[in-house]
Phi, psi and omega in degrees: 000334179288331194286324175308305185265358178292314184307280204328307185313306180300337181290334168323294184311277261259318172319294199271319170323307169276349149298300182315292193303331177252017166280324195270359182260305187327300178311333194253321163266006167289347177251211264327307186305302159315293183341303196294300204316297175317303187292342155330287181315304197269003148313316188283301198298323176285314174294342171304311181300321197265329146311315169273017183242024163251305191311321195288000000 
């Protein structure tokens, strides 16, 4: 019965190890998304900016 729950135990662990991991990649790639979005953002404006000082 110890090896049963010991077994069990590790499967827990081993379990929860890889959720923790794949919450933390989830978490890197919600910052990465954000990031580009900003840099999008601030992509755009500068180029708007780099078109009208060509227009004059």
């Amino acid at each position: 019965m110890e090896e049963s729950l010991s077994a069990r135990l590790t499967q827990m662990q081993q379990r929860l190890d890889n959720m923790t991991h794949q919450r933390n990649e989830m978490r890197s790639r919600e910052s990465l998304a954000k990031a580009t979005d900003v840099l999008d953002r601030i992509d755009s404006h500068s180029a708007g900016g780099v078109d009208a000082i060509f227009e004059r």
